[in-house]
C-alpha positions as CSV (number, residue, x, y, z in Angstrom):
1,X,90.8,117.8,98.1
2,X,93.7,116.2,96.4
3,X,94.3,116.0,93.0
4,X,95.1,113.2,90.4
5,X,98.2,112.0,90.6
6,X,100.7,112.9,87.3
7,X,99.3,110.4,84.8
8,X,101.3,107.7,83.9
9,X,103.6,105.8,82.2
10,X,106.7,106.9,84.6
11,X,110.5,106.0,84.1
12,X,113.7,106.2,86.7
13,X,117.3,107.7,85.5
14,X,119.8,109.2,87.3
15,X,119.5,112.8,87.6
16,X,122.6,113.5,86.1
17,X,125.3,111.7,84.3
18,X,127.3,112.3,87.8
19,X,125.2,112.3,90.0
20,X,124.1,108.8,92.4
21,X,120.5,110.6,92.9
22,X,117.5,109.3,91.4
23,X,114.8,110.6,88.8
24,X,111.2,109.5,88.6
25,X,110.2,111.5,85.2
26,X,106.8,111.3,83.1
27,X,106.5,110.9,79.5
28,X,107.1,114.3,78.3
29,X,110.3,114.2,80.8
30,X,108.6,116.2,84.0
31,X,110.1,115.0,87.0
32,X,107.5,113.4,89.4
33,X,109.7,112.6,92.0
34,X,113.4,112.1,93.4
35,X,115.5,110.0,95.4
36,X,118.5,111.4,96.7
37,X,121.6,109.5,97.8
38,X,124.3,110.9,99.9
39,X,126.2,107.4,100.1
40,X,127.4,105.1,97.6
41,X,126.2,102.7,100.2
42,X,123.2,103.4,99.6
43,X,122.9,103.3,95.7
44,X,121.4,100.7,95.1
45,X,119.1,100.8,98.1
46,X,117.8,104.0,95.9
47,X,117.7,102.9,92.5
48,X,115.5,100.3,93.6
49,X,113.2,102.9,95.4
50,X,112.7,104.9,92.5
51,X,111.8,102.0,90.3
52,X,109.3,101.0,92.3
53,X,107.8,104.6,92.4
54,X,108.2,104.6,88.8
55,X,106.4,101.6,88.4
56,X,103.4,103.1,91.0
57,X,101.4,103.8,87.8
58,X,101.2,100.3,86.8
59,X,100.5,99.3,90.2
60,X,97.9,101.3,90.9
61,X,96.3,100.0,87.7
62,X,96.6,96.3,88.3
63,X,95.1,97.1,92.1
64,X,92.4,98.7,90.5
65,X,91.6,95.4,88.0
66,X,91.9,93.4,91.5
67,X,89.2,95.6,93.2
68,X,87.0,95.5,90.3
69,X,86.8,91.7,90.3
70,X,85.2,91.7,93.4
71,X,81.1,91.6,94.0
72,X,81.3,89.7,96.9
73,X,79.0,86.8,95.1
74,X,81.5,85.0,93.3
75,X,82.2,81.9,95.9
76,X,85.3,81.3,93.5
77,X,86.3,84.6,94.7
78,X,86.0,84.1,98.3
79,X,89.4,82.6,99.1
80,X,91.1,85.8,97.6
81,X,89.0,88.0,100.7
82,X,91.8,88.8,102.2
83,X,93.8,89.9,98.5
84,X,90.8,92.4,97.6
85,X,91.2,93.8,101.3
86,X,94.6,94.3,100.8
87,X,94.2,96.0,97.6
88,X,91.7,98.4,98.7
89,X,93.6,99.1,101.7
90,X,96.7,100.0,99.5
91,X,94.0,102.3,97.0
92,X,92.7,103.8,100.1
93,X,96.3,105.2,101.3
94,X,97.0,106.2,97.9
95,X,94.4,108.3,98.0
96,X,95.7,109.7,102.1
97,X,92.5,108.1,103.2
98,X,92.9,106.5,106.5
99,X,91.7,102.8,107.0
């Protein structure tokens, strides 16, 4: 069983004042993750990458508020179907499960 992820929030940096790769750290400074870069052609590419796994905390909030909304009785709901299915297809595969 996996697990919980390293809680959240989650910032991105450079790894060193020289360096093109990519931090993800926690709050008390723990790096979750990295993204390396062996091409200045690729920089930016990067950054971008680890912002978006820095902002995966917040993500997996919001998809979590989404999911919750849904009953399946709310006829105002029932245009967003495909949305909720979305969003628990994305929870699922954070969670490795297959869907």
């Amino acid at each position: 069983m996996m697990s919980a992820h390293t809680p959240g929030p989650w910032h991105s940096s450079h790894t060193s004042a020289n360096s093109w790769n990519m931090g993800v750290y926690d709050e008390a400074g723990t790096e979750v993750a990295r993204v390396s870069v062996k091409s200045a052609l690729y920089q930016q590419r990067r950054i971008a990458d680890a912002r978006l796994i820095a902002a995966a905390p917040k993500l997996l909030a919001a998809l979590q508020a989404i999911v919750a909304l849904d009953d399946g009785d709310n006829p105002a709901l029932w245009p967003f179907a495909e949305l909720f299915d979305q969003a628990r297809a994305a929870l699922a595969k954070s969670k490795g499960e297959t869907t």
